[in-house]
BADO-710531 format. One record per residue (C-alpha): x, y, z; residue in three letters. Coordinates in steps of 0.2 Angstrom, whole numbers, padded with zeros to 4 digits, always signed. Last residue first. Layout:
<markols>
XYZALA...
</markols>
This chain:
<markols>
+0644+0638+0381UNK+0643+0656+0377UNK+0655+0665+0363UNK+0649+0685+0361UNK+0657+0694+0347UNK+0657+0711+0348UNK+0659+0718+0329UNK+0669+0734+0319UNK+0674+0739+0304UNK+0681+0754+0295UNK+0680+0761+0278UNK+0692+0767+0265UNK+0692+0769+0245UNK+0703+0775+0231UNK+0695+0775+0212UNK+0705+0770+0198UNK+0706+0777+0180UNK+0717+0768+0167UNK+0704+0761+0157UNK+0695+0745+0155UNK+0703+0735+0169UNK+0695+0749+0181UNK+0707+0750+0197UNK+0698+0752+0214UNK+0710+0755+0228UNK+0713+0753+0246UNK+0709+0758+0263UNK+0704+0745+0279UNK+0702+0751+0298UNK+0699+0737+0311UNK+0690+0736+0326UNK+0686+0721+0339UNK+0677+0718+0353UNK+0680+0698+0359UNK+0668+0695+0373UNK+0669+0676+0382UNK+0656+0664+0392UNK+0658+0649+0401UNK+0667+0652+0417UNK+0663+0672+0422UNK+0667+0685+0408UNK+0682+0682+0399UNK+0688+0696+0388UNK+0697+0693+0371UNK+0703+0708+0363UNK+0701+0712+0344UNK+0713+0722+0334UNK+0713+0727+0318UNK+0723+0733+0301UNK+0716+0731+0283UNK+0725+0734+0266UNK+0715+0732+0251UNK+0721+0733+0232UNK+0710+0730+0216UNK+0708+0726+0197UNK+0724+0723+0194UNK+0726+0714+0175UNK+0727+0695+0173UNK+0710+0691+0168UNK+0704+0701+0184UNK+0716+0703+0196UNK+0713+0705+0215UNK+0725+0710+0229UNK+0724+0710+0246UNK+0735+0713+0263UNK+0729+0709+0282UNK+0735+0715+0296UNK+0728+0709+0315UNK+0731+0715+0334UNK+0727+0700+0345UNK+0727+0705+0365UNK+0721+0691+0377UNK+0714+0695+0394UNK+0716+0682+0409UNK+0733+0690+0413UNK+0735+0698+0398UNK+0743+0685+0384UNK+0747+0691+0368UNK+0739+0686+0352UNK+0750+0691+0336UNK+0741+0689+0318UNK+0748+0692+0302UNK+0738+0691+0284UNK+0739+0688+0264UNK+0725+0688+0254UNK+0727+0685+0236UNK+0711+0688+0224UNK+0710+0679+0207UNK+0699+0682+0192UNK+0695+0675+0177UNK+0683+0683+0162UNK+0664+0684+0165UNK+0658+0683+0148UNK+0639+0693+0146UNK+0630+0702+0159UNK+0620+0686+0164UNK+0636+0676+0167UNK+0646+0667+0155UNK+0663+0658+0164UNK+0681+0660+0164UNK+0689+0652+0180UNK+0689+0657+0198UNK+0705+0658+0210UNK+0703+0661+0228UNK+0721+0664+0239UNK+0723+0661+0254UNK+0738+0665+0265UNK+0742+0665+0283UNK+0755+0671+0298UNK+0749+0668+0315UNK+0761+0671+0329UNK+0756+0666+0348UNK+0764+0674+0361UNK+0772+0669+0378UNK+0789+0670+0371UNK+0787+0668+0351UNK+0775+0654+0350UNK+0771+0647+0332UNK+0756+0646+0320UNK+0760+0644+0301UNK+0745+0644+0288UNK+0743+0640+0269UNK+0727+0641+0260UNK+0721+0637+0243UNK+0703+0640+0235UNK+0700+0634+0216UNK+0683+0637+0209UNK+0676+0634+0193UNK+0668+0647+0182UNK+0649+0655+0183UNK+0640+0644+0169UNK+0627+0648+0160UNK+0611+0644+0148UNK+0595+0655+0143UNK+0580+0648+0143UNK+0573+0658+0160UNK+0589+0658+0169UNK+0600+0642+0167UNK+0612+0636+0178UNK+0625+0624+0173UNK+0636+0612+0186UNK+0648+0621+0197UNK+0665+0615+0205UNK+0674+0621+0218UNK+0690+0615+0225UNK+0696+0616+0240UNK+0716+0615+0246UNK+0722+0615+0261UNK+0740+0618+0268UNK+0744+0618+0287UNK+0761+0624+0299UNK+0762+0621+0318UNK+0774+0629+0330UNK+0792+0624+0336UNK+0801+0620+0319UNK+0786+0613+0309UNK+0772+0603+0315UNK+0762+0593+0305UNK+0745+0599+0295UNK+0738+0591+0279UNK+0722+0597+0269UNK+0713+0591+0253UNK+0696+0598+0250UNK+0681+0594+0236UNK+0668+0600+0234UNK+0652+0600+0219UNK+0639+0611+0217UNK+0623+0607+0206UNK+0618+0622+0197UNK+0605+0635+0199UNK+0589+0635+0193UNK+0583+0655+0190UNK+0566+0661+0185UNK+0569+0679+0182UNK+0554+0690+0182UNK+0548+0704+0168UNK+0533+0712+0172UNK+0541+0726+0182UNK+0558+0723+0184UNK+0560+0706+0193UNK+0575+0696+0201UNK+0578+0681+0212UNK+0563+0669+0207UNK+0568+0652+0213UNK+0573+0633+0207UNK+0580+0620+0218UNK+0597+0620+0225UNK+0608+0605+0226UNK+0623+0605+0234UNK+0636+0588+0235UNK+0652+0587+0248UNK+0668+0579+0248UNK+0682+0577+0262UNK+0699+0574+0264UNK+0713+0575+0280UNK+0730+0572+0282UNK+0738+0574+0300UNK+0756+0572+0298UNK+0769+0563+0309UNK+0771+0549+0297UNK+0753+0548+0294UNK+0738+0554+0308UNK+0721+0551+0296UNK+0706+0563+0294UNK+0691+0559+0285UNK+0676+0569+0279UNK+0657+0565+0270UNK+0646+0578+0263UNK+0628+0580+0258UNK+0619+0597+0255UNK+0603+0603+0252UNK+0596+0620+0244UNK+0578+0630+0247UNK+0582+0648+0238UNK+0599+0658+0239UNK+0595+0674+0251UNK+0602+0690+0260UNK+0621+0686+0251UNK+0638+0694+0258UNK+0635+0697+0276UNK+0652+0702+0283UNK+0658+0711+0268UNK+0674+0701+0259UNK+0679+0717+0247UNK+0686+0704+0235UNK+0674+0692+0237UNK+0660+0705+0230UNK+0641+0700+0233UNK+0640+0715+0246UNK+0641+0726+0230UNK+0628+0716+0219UNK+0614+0715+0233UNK+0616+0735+0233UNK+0617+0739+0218UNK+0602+0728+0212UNK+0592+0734+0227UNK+0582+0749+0218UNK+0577+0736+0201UNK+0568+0724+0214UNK+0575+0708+0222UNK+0568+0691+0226UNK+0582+0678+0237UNK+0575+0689+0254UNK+0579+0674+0269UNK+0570+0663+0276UNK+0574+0650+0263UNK+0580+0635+0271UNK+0597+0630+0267UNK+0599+0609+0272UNK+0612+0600+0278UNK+0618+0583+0280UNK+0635+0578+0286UNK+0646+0562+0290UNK+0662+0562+0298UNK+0675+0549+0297UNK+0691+0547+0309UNK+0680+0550+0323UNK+0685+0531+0330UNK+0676+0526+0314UNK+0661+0536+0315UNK+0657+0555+0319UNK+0639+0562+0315UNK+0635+0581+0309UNK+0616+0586+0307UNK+0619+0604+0299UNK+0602+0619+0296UNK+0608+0633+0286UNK+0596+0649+0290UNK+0593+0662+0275UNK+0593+0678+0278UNK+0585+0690+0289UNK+0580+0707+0282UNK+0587+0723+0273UNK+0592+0728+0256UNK+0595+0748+0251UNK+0599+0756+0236UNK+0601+0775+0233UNK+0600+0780+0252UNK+0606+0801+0250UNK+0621+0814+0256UNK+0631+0809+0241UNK+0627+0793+0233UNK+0622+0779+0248UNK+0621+0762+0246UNK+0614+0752+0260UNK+0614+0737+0270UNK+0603+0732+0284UNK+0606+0712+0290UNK+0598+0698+0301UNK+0610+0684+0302UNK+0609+0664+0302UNK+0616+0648+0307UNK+0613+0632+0314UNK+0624+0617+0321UNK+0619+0598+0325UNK+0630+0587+0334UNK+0632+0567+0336UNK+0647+0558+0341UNK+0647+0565+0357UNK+0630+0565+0359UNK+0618+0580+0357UNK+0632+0594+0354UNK+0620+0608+0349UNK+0630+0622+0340UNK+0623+0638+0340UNK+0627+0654+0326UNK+0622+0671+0325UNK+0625+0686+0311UNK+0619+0702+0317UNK+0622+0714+0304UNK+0621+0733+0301UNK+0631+0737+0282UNK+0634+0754+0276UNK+0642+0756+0259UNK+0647+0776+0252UNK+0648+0779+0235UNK+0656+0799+0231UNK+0652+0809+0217UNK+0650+0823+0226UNK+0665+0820+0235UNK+0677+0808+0237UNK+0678+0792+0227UNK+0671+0774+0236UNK+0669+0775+0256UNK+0666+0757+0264UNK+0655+0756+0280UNK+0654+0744+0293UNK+0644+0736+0309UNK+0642+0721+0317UNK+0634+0711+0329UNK+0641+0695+0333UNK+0634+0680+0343UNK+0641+0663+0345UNK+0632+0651+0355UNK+0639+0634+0360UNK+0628+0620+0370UNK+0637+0608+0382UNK+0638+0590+0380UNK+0657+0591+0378UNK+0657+0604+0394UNK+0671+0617+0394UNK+0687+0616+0402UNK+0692+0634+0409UNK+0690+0648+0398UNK+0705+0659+0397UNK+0717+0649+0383UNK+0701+0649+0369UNK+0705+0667+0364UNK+0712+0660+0346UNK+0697+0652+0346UNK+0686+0667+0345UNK+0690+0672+0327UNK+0687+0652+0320UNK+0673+0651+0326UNK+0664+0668+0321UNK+0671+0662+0303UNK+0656+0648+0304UNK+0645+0665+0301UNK+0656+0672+0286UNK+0656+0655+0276UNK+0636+0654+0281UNK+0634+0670+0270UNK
</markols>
């Protein structure tokens, strides 16, 4: 969940050019209600997700050297068969709390978080479906995860200017302690998940008139254990490119990313490898003060080599300054695509629409 929050950043600063100079000491809020749905099948037979959420985020810049940033959300998400709810979750989730400090001319940057459980990490047999289908990368639903127990993380950065290229490396630690996240009737599971281990690579330089960037994260995850049973859930590797370059008095954002996990033994059995390719285009015009940013995004997922799914998305968001330190960004975007079972030949077409005002105050 906090990867999606964090995202709300990342959205608005591509409206940054209307908002006047802001204050470094200044506090930032980012606010995003949101709402979607996904349609799977047609018919009777149909599966339909519905997710409410208000994820929030707030930076507090201290000192300039020193900030501390928190987020959460509150969420309803449902799973509907037909015409009726058969699995619902709802709730706040859990809040990340993240001291950050800059040393060494801001060349190093040193952070401490912790993952307070406020959230609902306990489930019941009725919400299985639903907390599983949220859970899916490929179908990247705003709030992914209601609750993961009391965790910590350390983590250390540094960026370096070389030859015209701005390199940068970091590493970071998670440890979680043990919780309950599942019962059916007598039975609970007691669940201790592993110790996760980062690390990223990045570089960026400029190329031709705009600015292209390559990073590369990888994830690594130590043993979890579930009762007295032993597993692992598969390394990580996630790799991204970008380009951004002005064409007239546009800005063109073309990326990739592309999330590859390893074999792995999870409580269903052997969890085979996957990988899920994103490719995406972006165009922010200028309108007087307004910015325009219509979006396409292109996915495709494979599980141990065979398609497993197809997703294509299109949006728009527009950036609306409102006074000198605060901006709106509504934004819609309509996504279809298809389902294919890697045990048979059948598939199942889906389609769904989302859509979110972000509000950015500082």
């Amino acid at each position: 969940m906090q990867s999606r929050v964090i995202a709300l950043a990342t959205t608005v600063l591509a409206f940054a050019s209307p908002l006047t100079a802001q204050d470094s000491t200044g506090t930032t809020v980012l606010f995003q209600p949101t709402g979607m749905t996904l349609t799977f099948g047609e018919g009777a037979t149909s599966r339909r997700l519905e997710q409410a959420s208000i994820p929030l985020a707030m930076v507090f810049p201290f000192h300039r050297r020193f900030s501390v940033d928190l987020t959460t959300a509150a969420a309803y998400t449902r799973i509907v068969h037909g015409d009726s709810t058969h699995s619902e979750i709802y709730g706040g989730t859990d809040t990340q709390l993240r001291a950050n400090i800059r040393i060494l001319m801001d060349h190093l940057m040193l952070t401490l978080g912790v993952n307070a459980p406020s959230g609902q990490y306990y489930i019941d047999s009725t919400q299985v479906e639903a907390a599983s289908t949220i859970g899916n990368d490929f179908l990247s639903v705003p709030i992914s995860s209601m609750g993961n127990g009391p965790a910590g993380t350390a983590g250390v950065a540094a960026a370096v200017r070389l030859l015209g290229i701005n390199l940068g490396v970091g590493g970071s630690l998670r440890k979680s302690m043990e919780f309950v996240p599942y019962g059916s009737g007598s039975e609970e599971i007691v669940y201790q998940p592993g110790d996760e281990t980062r690390l990223r690579v990045s570089a960026e330089r400029r190329l031709w008139l705009g600015t292209a960037s390559v990073a590369m994260t990888f994830m690594s995850f130590g043993e979890e254990t579930a009762n007295a049973t032993t597993y692992s859930t598969g390394d990580r590797t996630l790799t991204t490119l970008g380009w951004s370059l002005p064409v007239w008095k546009a800005s063109v954002d073309l990326g990739l990313w592309n999330l590859s996990r390893e074999s792995g033994q999870q409580f269903g059995g052997p969890a085979p490898p996957e990988n899920i390719r994103n490719l995406s285009a972006a165009v922010t015009l200028p309108l007087r003060r307004w910015m325009i940013r219509p979006t396409m995004d292109s996915r495709r997922w494979q599980i141990d080599g065979d398609l497993a799914g197809e997703l294509r998305s299109y949006g728009i968001a527009i950036g609306i300054p409102v006074g000198r330190q605060t901006m709106l960004v509504p934004s819609y975007s309509a996504t279809s695509g298809t389902l294919h079972s890697t045990s048979d030949a059948s598939q199942a077409d889906f389609s769904g629409w989302q859509a979110s005002l972000l509000l950015r105050r500082r």
